[in-house]
PyMOL Python script that loads the backbone (N, CA, C, O; Angstrom):
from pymol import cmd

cmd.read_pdbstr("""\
ATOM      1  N   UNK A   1      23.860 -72.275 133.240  1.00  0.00           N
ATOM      2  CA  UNK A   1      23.917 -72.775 134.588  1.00  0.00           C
ATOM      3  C   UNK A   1      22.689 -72.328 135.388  1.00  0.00           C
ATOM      4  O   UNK A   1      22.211 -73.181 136.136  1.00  0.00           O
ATOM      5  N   UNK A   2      22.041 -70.998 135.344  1.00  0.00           N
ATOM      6  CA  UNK A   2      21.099 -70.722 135.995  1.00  0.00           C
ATOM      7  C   UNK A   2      19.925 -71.191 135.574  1.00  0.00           C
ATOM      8  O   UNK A   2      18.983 -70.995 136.342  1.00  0.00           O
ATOM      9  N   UNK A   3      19.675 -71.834 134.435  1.00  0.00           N
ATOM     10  CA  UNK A   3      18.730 -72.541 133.946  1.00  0.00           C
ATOM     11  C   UNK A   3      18.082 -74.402 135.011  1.00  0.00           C
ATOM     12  O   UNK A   3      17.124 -75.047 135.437  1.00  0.00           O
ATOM     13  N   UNK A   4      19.301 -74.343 134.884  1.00  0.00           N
ATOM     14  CA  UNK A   4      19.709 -75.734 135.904  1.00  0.00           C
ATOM     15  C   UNK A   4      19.322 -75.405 137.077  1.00  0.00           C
ATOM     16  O   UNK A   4      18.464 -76.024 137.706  1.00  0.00           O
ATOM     17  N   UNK A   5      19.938 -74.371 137.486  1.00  0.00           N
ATOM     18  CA  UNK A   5      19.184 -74.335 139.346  1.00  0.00           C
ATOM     19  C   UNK A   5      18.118 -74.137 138.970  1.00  0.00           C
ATOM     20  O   UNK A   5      17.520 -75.174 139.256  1.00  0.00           O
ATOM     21  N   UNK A   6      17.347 -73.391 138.437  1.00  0.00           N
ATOM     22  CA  UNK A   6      15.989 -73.249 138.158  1.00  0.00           C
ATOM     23  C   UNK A   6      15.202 -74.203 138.473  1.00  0.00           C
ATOM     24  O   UNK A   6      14.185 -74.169 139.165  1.00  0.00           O
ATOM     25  N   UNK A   7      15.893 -75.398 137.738  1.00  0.00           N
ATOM     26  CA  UNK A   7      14.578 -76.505 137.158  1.00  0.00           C
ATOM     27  C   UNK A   7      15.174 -77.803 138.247  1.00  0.00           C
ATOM     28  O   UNK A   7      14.756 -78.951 138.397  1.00  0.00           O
ATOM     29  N   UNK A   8      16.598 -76.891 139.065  1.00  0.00           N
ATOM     30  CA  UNK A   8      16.903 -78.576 140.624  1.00  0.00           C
ATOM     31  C   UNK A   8      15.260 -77.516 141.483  1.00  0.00           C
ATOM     32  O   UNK A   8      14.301 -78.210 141.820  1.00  0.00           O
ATOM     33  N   UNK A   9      15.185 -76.145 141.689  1.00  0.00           N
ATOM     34  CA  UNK A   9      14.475 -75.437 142.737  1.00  0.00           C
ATOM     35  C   UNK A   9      13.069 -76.219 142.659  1.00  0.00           C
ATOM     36  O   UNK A   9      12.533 -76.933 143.507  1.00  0.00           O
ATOM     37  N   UNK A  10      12.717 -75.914 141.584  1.00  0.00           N
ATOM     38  CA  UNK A  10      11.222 -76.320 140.726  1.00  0.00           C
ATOM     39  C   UNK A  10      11.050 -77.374 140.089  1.00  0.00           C
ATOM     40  O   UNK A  10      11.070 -77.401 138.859  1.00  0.00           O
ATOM     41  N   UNK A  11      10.806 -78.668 141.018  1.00  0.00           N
ATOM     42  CA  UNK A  11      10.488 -79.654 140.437  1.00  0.00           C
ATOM     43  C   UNK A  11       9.884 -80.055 139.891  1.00  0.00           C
ATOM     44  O   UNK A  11      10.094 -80.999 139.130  1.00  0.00           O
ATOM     45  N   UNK A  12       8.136 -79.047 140.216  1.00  0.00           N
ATOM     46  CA  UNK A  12       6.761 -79.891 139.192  1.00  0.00           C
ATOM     47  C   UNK A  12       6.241 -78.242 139.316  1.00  0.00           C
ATOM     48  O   UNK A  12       6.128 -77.593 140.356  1.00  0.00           O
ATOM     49  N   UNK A  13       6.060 -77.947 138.392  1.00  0.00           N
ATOM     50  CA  UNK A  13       4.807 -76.638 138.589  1.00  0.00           C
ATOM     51  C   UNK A  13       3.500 -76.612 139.349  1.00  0.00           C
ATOM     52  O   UNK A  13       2.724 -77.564 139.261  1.00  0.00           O
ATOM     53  N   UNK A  14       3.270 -75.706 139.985  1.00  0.00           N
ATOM     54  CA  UNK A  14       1.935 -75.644 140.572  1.00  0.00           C
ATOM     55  C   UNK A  14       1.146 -75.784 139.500  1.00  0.00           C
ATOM     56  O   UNK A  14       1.412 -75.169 138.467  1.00  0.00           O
ATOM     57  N   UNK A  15       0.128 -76.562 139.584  1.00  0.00           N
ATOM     58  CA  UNK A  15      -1.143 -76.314 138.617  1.00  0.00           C
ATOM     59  C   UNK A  15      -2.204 -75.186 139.178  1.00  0.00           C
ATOM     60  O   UNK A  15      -2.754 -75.243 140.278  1.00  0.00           O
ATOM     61  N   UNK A  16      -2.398 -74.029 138.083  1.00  0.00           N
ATOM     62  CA  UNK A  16      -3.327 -73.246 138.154  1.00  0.00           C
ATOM     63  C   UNK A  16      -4.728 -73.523 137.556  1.00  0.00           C
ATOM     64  O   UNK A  16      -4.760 -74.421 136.716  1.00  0.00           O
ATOM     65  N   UNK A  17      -5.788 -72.954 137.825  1.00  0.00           N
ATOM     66  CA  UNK A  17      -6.886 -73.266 137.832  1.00  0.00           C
ATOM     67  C   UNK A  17      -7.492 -72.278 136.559  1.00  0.00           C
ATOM     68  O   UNK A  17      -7.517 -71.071 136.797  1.00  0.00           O
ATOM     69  N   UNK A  18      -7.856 -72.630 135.559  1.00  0.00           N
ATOM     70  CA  UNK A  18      -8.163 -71.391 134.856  1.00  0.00           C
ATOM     71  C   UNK A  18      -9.332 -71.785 134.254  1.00  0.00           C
ATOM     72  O   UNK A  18      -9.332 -73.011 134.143  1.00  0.00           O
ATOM     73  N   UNK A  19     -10.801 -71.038 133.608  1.00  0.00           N
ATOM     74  CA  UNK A  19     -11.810 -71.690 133.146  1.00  0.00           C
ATOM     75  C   UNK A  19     -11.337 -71.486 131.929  1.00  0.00           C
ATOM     76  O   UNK A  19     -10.350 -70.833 131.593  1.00  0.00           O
ATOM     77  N   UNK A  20     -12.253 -72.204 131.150  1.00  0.00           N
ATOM     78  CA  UNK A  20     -12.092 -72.904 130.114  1.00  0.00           C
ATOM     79  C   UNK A  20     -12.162 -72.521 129.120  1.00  0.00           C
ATOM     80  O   UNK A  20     -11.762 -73.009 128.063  1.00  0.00           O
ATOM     81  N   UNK A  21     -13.245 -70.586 129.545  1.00  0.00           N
ATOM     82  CA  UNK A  21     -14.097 -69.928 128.630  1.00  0.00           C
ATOM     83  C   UNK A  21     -13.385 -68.313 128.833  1.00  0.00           C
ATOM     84  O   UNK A  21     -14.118 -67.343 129.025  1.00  0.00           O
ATOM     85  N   UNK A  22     -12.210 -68.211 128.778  1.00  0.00           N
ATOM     86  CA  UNK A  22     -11.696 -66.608 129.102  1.00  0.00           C
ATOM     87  C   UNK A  22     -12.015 -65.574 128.115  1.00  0.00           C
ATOM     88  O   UNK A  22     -12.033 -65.500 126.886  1.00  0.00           O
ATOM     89  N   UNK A  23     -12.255 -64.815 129.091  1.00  0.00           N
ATOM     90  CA  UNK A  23     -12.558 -63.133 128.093  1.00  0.00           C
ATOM     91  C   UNK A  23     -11.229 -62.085 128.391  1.00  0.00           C
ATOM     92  O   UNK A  23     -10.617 -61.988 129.454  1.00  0.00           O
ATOM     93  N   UNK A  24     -11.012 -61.440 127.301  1.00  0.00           N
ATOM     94  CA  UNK A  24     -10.076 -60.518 127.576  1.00  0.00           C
ATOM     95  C   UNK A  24     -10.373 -59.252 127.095  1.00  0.00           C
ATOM     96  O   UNK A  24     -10.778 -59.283 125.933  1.00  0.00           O
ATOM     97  N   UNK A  25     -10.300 -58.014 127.653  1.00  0.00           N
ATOM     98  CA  UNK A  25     -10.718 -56.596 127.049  1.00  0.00           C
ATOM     99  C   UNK A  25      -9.832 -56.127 125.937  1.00  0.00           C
ATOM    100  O   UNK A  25     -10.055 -55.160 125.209  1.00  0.00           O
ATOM    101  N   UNK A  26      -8.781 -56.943 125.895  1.00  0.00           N
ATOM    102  CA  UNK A  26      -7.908 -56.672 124.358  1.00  0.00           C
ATOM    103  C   UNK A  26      -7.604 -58.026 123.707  1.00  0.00           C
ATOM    104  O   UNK A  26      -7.148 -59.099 124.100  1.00  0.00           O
ATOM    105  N   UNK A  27      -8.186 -57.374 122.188  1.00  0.00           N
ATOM    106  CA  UNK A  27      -7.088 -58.678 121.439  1.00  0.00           C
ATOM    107  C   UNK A  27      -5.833 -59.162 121.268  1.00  0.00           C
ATOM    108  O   UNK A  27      -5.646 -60.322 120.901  1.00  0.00           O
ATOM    109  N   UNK A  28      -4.852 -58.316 121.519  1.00  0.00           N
ATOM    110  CA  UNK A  28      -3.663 -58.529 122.165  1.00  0.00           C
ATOM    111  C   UNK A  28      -3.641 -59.163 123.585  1.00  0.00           C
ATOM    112  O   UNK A  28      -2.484 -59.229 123.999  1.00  0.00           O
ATOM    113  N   UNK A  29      -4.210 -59.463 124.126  1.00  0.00           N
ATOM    114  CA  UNK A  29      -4.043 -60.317 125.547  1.00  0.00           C
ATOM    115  C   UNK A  29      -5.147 -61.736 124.703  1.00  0.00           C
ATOM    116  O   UNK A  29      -4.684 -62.869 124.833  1.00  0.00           O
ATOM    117  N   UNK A  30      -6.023 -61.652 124.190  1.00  0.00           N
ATOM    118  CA  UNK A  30      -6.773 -62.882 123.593  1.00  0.00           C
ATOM    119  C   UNK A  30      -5.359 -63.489 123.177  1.00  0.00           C
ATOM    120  O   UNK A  30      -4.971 -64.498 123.766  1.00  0.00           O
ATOM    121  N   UNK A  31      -4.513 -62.864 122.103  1.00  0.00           N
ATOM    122  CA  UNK A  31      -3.726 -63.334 121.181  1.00  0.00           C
ATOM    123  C   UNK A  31      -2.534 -64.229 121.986  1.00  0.00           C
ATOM    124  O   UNK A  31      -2.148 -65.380 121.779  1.00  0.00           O
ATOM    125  N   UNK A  32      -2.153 -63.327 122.889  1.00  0.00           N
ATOM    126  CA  UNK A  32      -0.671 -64.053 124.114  1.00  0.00           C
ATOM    127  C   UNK A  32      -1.587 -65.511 124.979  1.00  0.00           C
ATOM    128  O   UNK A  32      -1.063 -66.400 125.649  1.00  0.00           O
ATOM    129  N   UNK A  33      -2.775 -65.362 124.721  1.00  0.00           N
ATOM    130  CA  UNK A  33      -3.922 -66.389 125.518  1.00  0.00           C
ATOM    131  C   UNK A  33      -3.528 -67.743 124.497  1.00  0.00           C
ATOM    132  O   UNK A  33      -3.035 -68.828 124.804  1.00  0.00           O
ATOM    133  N   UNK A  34      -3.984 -67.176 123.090  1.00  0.00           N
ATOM    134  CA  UNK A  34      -4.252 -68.621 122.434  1.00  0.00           C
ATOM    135  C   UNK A  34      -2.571 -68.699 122.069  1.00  0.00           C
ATOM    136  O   UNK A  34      -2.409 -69.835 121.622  1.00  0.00           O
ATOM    137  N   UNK A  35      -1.633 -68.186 122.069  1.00  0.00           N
ATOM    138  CA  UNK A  35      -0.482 -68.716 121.699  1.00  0.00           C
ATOM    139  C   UNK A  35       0.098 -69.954 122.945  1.00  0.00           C
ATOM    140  O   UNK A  35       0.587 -71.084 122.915  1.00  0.00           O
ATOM    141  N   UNK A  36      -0.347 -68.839 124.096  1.00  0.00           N
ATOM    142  CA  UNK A  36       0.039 -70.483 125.152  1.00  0.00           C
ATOM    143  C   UNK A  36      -0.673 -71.212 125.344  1.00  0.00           C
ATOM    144  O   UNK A  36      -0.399 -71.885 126.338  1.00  0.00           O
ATOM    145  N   UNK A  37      -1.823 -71.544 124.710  1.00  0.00           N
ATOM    146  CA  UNK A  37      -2.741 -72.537 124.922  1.00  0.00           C
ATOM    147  C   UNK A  37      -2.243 -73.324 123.757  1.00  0.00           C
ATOM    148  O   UNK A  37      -2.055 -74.505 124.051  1.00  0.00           O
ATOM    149  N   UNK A  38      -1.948 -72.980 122.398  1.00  0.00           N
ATOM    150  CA  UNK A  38      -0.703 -73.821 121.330  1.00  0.00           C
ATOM    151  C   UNK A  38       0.358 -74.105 122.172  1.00  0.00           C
ATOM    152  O   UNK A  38       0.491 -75.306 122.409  1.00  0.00           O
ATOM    153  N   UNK A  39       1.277 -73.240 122.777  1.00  0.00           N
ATOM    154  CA  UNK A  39       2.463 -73.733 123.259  1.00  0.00           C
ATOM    155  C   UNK A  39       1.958 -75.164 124.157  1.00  0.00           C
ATOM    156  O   UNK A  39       2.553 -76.237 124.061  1.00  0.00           O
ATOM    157  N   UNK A  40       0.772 -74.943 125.015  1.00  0.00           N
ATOM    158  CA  UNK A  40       0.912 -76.154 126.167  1.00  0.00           C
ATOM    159  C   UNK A  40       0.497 -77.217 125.224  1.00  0.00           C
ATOM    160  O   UNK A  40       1.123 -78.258 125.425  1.00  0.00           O
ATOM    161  N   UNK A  41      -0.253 -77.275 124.380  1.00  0.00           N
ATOM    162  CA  UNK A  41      -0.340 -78.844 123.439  1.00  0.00           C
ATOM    163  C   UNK A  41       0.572 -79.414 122.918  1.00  0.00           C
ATOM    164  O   UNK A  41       0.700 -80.624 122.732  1.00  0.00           O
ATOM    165  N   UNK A  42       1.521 -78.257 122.551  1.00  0.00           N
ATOM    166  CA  UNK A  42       3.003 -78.150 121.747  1.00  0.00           C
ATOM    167  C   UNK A  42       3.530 -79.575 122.641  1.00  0.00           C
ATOM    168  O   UNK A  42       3.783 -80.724 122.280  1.00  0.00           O
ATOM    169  N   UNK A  43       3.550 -79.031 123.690  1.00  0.00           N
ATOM    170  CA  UNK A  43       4.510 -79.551 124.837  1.00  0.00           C
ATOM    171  C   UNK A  43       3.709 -80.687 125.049  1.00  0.00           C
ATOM    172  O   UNK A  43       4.057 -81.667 124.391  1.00  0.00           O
ATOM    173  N   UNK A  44       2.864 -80.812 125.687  1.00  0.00           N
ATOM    174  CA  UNK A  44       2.069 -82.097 126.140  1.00  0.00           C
ATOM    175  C   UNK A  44       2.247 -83.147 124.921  1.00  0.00           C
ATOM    176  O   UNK A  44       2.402 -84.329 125.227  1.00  0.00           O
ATOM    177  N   UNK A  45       2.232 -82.708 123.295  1.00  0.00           N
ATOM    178  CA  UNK A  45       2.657 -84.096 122.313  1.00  0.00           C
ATOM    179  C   UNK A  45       3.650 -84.263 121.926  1.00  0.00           C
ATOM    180  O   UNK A  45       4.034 -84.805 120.890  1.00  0.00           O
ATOM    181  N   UNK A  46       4.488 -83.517 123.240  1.00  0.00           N
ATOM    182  CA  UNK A  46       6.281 -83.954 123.212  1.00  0.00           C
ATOM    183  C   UNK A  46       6.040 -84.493 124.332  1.00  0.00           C
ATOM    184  O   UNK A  46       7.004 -85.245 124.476  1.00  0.00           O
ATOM    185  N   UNK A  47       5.294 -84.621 125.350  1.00  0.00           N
ATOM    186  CA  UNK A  47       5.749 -85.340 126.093  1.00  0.00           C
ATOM    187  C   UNK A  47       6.206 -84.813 127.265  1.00  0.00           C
ATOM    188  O   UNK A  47       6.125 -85.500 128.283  1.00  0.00           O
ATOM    189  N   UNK A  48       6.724 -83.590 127.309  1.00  0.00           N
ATOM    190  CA  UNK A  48       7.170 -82.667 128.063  1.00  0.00           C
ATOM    191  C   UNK A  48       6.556 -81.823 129.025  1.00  0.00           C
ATOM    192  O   UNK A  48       6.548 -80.592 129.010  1.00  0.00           O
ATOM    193  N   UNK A  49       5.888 -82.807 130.113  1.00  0.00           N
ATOM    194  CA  UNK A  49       4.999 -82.524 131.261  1.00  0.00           C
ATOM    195  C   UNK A  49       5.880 -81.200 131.951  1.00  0.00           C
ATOM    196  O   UNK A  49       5.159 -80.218 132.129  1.00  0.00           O
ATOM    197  N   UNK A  50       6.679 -81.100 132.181  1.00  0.00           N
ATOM    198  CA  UNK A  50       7.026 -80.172 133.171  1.00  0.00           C
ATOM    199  C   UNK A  50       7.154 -78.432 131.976  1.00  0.00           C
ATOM    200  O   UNK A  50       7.073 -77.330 132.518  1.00  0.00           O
ATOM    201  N   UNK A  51       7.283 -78.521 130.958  1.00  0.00           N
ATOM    202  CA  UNK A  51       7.089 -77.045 129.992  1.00  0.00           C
ATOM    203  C   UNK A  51       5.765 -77.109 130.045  1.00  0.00           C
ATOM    204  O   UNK A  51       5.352 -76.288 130.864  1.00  0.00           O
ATOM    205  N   UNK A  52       4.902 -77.720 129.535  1.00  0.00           N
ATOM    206  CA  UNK A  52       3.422 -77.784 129.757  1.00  0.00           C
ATOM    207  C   UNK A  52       2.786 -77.072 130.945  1.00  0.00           C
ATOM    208  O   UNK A  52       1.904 -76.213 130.922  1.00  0.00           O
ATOM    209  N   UNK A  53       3.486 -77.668 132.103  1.00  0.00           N
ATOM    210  CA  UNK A  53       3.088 -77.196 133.492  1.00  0.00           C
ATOM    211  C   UNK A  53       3.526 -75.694 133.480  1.00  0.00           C
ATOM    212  O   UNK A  53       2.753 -74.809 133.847  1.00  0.00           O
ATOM    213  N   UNK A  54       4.862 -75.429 133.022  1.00  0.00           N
ATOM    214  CA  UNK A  54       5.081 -73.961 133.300  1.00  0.00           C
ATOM    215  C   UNK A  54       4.732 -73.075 133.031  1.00  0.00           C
ATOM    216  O   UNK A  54       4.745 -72.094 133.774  1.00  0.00           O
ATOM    217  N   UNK A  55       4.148 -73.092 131.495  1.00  0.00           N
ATOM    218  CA  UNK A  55       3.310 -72.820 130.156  1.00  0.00           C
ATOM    219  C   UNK A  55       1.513 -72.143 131.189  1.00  0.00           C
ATOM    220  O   UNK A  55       1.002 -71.038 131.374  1.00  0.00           O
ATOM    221  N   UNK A  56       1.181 -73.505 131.555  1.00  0.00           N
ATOM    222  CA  UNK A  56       0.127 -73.411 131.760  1.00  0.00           C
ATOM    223  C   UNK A  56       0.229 -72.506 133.206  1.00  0.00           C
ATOM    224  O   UNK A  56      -0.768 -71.926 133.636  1.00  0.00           O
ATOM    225  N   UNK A  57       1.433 -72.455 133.848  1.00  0.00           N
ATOM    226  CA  UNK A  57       1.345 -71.223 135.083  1.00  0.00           C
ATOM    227  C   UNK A  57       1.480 -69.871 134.553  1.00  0.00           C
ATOM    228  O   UNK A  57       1.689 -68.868 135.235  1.00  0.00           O
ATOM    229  N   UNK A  58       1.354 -69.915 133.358  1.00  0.00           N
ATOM    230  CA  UNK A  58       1.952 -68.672 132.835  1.00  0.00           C
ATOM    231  C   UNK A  58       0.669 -68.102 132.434  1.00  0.00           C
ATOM    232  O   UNK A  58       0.372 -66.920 132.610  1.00  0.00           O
ATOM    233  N   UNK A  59      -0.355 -69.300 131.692  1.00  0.00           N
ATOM    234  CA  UNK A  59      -1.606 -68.894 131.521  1.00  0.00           C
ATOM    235  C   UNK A  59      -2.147 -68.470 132.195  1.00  0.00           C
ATOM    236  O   UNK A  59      -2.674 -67.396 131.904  1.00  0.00           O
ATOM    237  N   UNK A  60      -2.348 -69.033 133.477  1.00  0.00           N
ATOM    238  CA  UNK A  60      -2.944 -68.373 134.875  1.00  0.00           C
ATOM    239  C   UNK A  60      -2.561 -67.187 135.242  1.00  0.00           C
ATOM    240  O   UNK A  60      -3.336 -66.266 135.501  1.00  0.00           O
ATOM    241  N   UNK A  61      -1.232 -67.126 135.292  1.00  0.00           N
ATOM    242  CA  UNK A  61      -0.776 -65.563 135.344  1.00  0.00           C
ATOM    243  C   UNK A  61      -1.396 -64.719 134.927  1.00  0.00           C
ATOM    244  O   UNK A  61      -2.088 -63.867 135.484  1.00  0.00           O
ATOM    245  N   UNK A  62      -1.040 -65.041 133.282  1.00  0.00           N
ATOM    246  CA  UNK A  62      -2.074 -63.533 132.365  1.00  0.00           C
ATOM    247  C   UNK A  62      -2.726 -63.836 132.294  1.00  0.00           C
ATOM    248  O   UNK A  62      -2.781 -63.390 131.148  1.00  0.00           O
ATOM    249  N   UNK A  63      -4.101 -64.598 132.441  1.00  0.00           N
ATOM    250  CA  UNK A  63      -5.117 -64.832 132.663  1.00  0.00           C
ATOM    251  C   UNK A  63      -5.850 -63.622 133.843  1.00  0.00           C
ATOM    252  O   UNK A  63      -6.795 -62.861 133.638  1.00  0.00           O
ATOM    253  N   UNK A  64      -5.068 -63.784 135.020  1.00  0.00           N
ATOM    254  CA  UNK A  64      -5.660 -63.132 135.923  1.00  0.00           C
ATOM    255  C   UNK A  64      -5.270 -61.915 136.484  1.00  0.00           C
ATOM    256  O   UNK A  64      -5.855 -61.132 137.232  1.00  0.00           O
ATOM    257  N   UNK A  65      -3.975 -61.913 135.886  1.00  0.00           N
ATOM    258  CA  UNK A  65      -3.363 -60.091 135.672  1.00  0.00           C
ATOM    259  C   UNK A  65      -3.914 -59.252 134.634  1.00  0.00           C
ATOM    260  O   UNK A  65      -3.449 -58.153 134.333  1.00  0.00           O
ATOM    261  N   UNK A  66      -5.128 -59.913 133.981  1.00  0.00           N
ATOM    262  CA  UNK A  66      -5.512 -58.999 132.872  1.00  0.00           C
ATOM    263  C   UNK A  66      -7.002 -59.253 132.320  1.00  0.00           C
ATOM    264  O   UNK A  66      -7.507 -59.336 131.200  1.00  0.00           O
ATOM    265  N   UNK A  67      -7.504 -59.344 133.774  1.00  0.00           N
ATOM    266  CA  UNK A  67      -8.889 -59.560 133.371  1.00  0.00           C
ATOM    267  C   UNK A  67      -9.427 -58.588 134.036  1.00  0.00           C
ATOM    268  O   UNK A  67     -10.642 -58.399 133.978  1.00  0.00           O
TER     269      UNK A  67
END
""", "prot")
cmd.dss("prot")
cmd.show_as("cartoon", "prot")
cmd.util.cbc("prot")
cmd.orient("prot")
């Protein structure tokens, strides 16, 4: 059920802005990098714009909590 309010609250994800070319001071943060950059293609050739979107807020997140 709380999944559901979730996704009535959050209709479209913010799109974050991230370049194209990220550096990370650990390979463990490279590694959580390229897994959601698989996950968001994952999603985008399902079709599934709104996991994609969330995916990709997530990138931004650790993207910029760990640079």
């Amino acid at each position: 059920m709380s999944s559901q309010l979730s996704r009535d609250i959050v209709d479209e994800p913010v799109p974050v802005d991230v370049p194209d070319e990220r550096t990370y001071e650990t390979e463990a943060n490279a590694d959580v990098d390229r897994a959601l950059v698989d996950a968001i293609e994952a999603a985008e050739q399902a079709d599934n714009s709104y996991l994609a979107g969330l995916l990709a807020n997530e990138l931004g997140s650790h993207y910029y909590d760990t640079r």
